[in-house]
Structure formats: structure tokens, C-alpha cells
C-alpha positions in Angstrom: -22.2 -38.5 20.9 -18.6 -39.0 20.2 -17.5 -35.4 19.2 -19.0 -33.9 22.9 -16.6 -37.3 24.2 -13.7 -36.6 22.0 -14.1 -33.2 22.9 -14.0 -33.8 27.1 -11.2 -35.7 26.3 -9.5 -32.8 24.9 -10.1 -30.2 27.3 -8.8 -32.6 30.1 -5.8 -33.0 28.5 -5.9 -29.2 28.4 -6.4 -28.8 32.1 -3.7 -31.1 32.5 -1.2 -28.9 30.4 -2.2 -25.9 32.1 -1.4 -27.5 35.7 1.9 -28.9 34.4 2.8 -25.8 32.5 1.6 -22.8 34.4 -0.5 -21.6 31.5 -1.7 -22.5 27.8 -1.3 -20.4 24.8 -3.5 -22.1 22.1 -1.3 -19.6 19.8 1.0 -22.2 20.0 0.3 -24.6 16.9 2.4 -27.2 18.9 -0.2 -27.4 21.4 -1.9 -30.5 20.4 0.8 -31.9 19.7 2.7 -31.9 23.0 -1.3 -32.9 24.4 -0.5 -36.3 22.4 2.9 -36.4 23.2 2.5 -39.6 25.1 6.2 -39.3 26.6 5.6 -35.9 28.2 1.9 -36.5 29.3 0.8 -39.9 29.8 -2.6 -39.7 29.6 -2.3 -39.4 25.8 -3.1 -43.0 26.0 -6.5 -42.0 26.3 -6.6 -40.6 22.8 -5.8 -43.7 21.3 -8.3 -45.8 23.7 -11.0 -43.5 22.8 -9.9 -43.7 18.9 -9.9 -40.0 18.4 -8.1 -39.8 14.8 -5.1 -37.6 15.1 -3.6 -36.7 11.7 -1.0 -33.9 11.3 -0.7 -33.6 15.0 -4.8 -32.0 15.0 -7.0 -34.1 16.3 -10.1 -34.8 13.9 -13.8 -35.2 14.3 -15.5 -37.9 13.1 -16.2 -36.3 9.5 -12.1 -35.8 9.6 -11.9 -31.9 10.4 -9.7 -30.7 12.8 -11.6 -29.8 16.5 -11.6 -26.3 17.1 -10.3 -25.1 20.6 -10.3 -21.5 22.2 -8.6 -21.1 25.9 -9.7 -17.6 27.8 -10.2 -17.1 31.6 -10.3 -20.3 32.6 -13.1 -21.4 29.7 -11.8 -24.1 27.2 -14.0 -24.1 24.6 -14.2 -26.1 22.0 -16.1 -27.1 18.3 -16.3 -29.3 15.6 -17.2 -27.7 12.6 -20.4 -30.4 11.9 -21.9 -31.7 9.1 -21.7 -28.4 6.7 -17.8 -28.6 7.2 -17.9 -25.1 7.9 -16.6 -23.5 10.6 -19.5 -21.1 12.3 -17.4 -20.4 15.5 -19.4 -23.0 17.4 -23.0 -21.8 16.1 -24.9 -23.3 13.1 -24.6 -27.1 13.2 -21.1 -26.7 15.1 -21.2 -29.2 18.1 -19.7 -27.5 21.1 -18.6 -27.3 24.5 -17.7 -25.2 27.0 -15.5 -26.3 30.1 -14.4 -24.2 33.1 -11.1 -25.2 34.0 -10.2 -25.9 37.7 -8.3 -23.0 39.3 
């Protein structure tokens, strides 16, 4: 399914952020921005390979709503908000995952 691929994608440009950077603060609403930046990281590329729609600097599912993401201990976890375009915080018809980031 494309969202549970877009949605890797993501969280190993995550990973890579937090190795490069020490740490991620998804506070920061710059955050998927510098992830697509494809100066700073290169494997940005991927992004466009993969054509995940980036609008705004958010990346988007493929009904056009912005993928969720959460960072804590190590967890990325992400959602898209599914079909009902409403965000459930990953439950409902939200399509999630949940990564463990490498230490």
C-alpha cells in the first residue's frame, strides 16, 4: 500500500535526521522541510522517486492530507488520516505505523 511505503520512507529520513542532528524535535514545523531539503540530506531524492506529493513543505497522502508524525523514545510513529479525512490519532480508518529507531 503506498501510504505504509510513503510512510517508511518518512521515518527513514527521520532516522537519518536524528543521526545527523543528535536529536529530533517534531515541534519544529521546519522538520519536513529540512527532511526534503535535498541539499542538506540527499536522500530526499527518494521522495521524489517514490512520488510522495509534498505541498507546503508536508508531505501528503494519497487523498492529499498531510502524514501525521510523532517522535518519542526512539518510536517514530506515524498516520495518515484515511479515507474519513479525519484525524483519529492513528485509530479508526487511520493507516499507521510504528518504527523503532536504531540507537
Amino acid at each position: 500500500m503506498k501510504c505504509k511505503r510513503d510512510m517508511g520512507t518518512i521515518a527513514t529520513m527521520v532516522d537519518v535526521y536524528r543521526e545527523e542532528n543528535g536529536r529530533v524535535d517534531l515541534r519544529d514545523q521546519r522538520l519536513m522541510a529540512k527532511l526534503i531539503d535535498i541539499g542538506t540530506y540527499p536522500l530526499a531524492n527518494i521522495f521524489a522517486e517514490r512520488k510522495i506529493v509534498i505541498s507546503n513543505g508536508m508531505a501528503l497522502d494519497p487523498l492529499g492530507t498531510p502524514y501525521q508524525i510523532r517522535y518519542n523514545d526512539g518510536i517514530v510513529t506515524l498516520w495518515s488520516w484515511g479515507k474519513n479525512g479525519i484525524d483519529e490519532d492513528g485509530g479508526g480508518d487511520d493507516i499507521k505505523i510504528r518504527v523503532r529507531q536504531a540507537d
